[in-house]
Every structure is written in C-alpha cells, then in structure tokens.
C-alpha positions as CSV (number, residue, x, y, z in Angstrom):
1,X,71.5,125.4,107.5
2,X,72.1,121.5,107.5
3,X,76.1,121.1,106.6
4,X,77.5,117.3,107.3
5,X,81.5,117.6,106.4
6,X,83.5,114.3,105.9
7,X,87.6,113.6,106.0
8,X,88.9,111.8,103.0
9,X,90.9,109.2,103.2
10,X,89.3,106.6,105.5
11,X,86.1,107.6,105.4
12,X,84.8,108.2,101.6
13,X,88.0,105.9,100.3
14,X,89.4,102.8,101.3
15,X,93.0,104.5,101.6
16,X,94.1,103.5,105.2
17,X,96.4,100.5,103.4
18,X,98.1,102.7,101.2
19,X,98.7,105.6,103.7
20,X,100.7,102.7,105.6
21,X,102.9,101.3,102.6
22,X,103.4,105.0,102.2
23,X,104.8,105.7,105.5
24,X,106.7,102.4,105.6
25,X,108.6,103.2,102.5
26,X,109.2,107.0,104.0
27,X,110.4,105.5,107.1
28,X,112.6,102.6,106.1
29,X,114.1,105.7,103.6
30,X,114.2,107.9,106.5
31,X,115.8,104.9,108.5
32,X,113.3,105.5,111.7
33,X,111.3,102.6,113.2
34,X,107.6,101.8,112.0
35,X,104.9,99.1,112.2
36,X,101.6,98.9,112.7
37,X,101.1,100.2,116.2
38,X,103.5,103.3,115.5
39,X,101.6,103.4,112.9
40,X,98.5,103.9,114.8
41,X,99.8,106.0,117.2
42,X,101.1,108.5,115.5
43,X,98.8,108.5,112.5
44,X,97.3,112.6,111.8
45,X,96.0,113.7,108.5
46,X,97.9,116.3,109.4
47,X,101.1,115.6,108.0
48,X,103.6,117.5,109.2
49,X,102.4,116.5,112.7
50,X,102.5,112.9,111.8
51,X,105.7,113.1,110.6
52,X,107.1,114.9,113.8
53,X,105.3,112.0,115.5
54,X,107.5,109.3,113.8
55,X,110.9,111.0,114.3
56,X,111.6,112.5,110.4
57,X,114.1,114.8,110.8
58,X,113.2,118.6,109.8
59,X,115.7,118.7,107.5
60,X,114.7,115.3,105.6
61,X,110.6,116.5,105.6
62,X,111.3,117.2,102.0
63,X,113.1,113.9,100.7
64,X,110.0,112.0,102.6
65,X,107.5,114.2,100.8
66,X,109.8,112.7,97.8
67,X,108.8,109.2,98.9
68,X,105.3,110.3,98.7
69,X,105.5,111.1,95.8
70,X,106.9,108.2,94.3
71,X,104.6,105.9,96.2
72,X,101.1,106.9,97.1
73,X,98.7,106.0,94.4
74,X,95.5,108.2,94.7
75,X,94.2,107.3,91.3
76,X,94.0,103.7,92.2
77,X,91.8,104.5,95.5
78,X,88.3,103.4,95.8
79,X,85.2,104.1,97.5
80,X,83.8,102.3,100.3
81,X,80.6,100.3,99.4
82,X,77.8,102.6,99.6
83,X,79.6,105.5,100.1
84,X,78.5,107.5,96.4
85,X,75.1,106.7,97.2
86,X,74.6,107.2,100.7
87,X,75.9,111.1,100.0
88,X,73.0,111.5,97.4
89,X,70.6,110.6,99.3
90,X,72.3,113.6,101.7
91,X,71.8,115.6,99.0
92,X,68.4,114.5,98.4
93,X,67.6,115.3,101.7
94,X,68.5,118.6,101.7
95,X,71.6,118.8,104.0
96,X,74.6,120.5,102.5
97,X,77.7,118.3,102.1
98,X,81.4,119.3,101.8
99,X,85.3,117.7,102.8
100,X,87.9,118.9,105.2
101,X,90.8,116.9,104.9
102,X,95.1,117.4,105.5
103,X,95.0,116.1,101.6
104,X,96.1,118.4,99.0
105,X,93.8,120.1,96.5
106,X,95.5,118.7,93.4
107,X,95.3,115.2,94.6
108,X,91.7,114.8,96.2
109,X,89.7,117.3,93.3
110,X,90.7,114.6,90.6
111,X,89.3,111.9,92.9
112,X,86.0,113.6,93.5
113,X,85.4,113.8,90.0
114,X,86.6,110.5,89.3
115,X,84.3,109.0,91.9
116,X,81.2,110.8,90.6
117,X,80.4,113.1,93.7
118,X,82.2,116.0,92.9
119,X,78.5,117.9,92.1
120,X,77.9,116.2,96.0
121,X,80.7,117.8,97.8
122,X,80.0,121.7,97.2
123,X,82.5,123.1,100.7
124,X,86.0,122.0,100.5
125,X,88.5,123.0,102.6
126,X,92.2,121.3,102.2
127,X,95.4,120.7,104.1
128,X,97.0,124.1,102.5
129,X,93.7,126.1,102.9
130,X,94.9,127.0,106.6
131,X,98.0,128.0,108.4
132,X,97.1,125.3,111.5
133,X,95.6,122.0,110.6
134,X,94.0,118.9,112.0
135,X,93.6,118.9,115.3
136,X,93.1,122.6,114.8
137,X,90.0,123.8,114.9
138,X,90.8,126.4,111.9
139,X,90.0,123.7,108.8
140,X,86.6,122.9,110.1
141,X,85.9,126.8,111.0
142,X,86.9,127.8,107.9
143,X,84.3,125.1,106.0
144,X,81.4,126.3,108.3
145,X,82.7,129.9,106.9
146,X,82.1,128.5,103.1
147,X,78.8,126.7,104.1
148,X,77.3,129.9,104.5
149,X,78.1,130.4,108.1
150,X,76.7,128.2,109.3
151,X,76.8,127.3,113.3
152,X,78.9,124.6,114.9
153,X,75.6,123.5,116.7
154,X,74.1,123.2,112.9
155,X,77.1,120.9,111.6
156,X,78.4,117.4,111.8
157,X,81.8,116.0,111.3
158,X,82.5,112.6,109.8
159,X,86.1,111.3,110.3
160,X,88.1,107.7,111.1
161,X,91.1,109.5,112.8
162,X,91.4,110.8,116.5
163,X,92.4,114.2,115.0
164,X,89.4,114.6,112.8
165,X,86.8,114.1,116.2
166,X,89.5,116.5,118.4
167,X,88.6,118.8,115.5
168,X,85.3,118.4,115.7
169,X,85.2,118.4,119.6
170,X,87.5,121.8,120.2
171,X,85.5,123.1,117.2
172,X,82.1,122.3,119.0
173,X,80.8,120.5,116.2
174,X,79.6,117.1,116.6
175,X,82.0,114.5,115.6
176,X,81.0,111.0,114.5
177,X,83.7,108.7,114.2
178,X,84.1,106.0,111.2
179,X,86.1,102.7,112.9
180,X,88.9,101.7,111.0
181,X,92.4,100.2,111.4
182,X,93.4,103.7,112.5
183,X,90.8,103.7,115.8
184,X,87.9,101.3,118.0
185,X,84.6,102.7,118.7
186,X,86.0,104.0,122.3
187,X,89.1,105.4,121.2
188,X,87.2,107.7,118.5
189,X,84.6,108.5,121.3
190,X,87.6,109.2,124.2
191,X,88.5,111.5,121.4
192,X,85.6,113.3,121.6
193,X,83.1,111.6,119.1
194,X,79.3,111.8,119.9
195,X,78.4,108.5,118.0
196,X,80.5,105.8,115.7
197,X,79.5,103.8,112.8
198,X,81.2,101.0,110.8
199,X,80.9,103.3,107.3
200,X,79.7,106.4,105.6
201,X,77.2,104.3,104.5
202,X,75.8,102.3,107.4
203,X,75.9,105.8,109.6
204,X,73.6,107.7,106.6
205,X,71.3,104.5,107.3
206,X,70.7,105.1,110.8
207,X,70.1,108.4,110.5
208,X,67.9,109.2,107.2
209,X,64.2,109.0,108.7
210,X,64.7,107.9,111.9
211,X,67.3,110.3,114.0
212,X,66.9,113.2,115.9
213,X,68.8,115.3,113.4
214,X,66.0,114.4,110.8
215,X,63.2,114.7,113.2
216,X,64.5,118.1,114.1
217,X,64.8,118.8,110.3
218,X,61.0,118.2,110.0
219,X,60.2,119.9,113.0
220,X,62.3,123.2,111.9
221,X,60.6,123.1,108.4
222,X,57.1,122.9,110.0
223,X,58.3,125.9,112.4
224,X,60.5,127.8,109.6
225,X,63.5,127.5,111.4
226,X,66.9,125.5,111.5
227,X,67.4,122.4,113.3
C-alpha cells in the first residue's frame, strides 16, 4: 500500500487569501481583533478550534458560520500551478491518493470535480466525518482506514498548516509541509514535518524517480512487498 493524503485549501488551492477576508469580515461582525499575525496564529482547519482561538463567543459560532456563508467563495478557487498534473503522475505511479481536510463535503466534492481530479482523489475524509478534528489524529486514521488499511509507516501527509503536520506527527505518519502565508519552512518542521516544499507540485518533482520512497517502491516490487 502506497497512500499520499493532501489538506485542501492551501495546498491543492490557492485559498489562503480568501480564508483571511473570510475571517476578517467574521471578526469585524463578531467585533474581536484580527490581522494578519492573529491571523497566523491562530489559523486551524479546524474550525471550531480556530474560532475559539480568535475569541468568537460560543453563543455567536452560528451568526459567524452566517458570515461564511455569505462570504467565502469556493467556486471561484483555483489550483496551484502544477498541482492537477503533478497528482496524475501519482496516480500514474501507482500510489494511492485521497484528502483529509476540516472543509465540508458539500463544498470541497463540487471543487474536485470542477478541477478535474475528482477520478484522482479516491479516500476522502472531511471536517464532519469525525467527532475530533485537526490536530486530532482521528481524520488521518480514519483515511488510512478507507485506504485499505493501510499503515502509518506506508502513508504521507501533505499539508501548509501547523495542524495538518501535528496530525501527521501524533498520527505517526510522515508529514511534509507546503510553505505558505500560514507557516516558514521551520515552523512546519517544529511542528513535526519530515521535509517542506514550496508546492504540491515542486515536492511531486523531487520525489518521482529520485527519492527514497520511489526507490523503496522499486525495491518492494522486485521483493513483492510494500515499501
């Protein structure tokens, strides 16, 4: 079993910008502070976490979901460059794909078909699909469940949020962390991230043919084993 499971927003779209319009209209609705540095630290793709973070009030967590609503745009989000091609050439290569993200099903399963990889991503686990999410360990556990069982040693996690590699890292599999406005190469690796990469795209470079987990896929095959 070769499963490599990505987040969402960040890492297959460019939706980082319109996450933090998003939480500035929420917060300047909610009347609680925000910029960009609140932004980044208290950014979770965990939702509810994030907005405990900021300071929403419990009993407002439904008029900022509201604002959400009314703002967030996720027909309007694109791919990053390379992104739809790098994950066929995954597929190509035999390694089984899928996405754990906080999003909800009914907004990210209209994007995967929009953006042409919805054949690409075949284990999908969402923000509802588990009673804990990000940082928690259940989300990822739950897609190595629907990838066939595979073992935490077998998988990779691809993520641009601190939360996605402490997933990865309590989870024990290994976490390789996209840089964004969110995190820097040594924040997503104090986080527990075994490598970093600029994109999707330019990590799927480094690797296809020349990285120990594709040497260890060719050495499994000739043995009849998993890497």
């Amino acid at each position: 079993m070769r499963t490599i499971l990505f987040d969402w927003d960040g890492t297959i779209v460019d939706s980082i910008g319109a996450l933090y319009e998003t939480d500035a209209a929420i917060c300047r609705r909610i009347g609680v502070p925000f910029d960009l540095a609140i932004f980044r630290r208290t950014f979770s793709p965990n939702w509810r976490h994030m907005y405990d973070s900021l300071g929403i009030p419990g009993d407002r967590t439904e008029e900022a979901v509201q604002v959400w609503r009314e703002t967030f745009r996720s027909d309007r989000t694109r791919p990053f460059d390379g992104v739809q091609g790098a994950l066929a050439r995954l597929v190509m290569g035999g390694y089984t794909l899928g996405v754990v993200t906080g999003g909800d099903r009914a907004e990210v399963e209209p994007q995967l078909r929009r953006l042409g990889i919805d054949d690409l991503m075949t284990v999908r686990v969402y923000g509802n699909d588990t009673s804990a999410g990000k940082p928690h360990p259940a989300p990822l556990l739950l897609a190595l469940e629907l990838a066939g069982g595979c073992a935490p040693a077998e998988a990779v996690y691809v993520g641009d949020a601190l939360d996605d590699m402490r997933m990865a890292s309590a989870t024990g599999v290994r976490g390789v962390g996209i840089v964004s406005m969110l995190a820097r190469s040594e924040e997503l690796t104090a986080a527990g991230a075994v490598e970093t990469a600029a994109s999707v795209a330019e990590w799927v470079d480094r690797i296809l043919g020349t990285s120990g987990i594709d040497r260890a896929t060719s050495s499994s095959h000739a043995a009849g084993g998993h890497p």
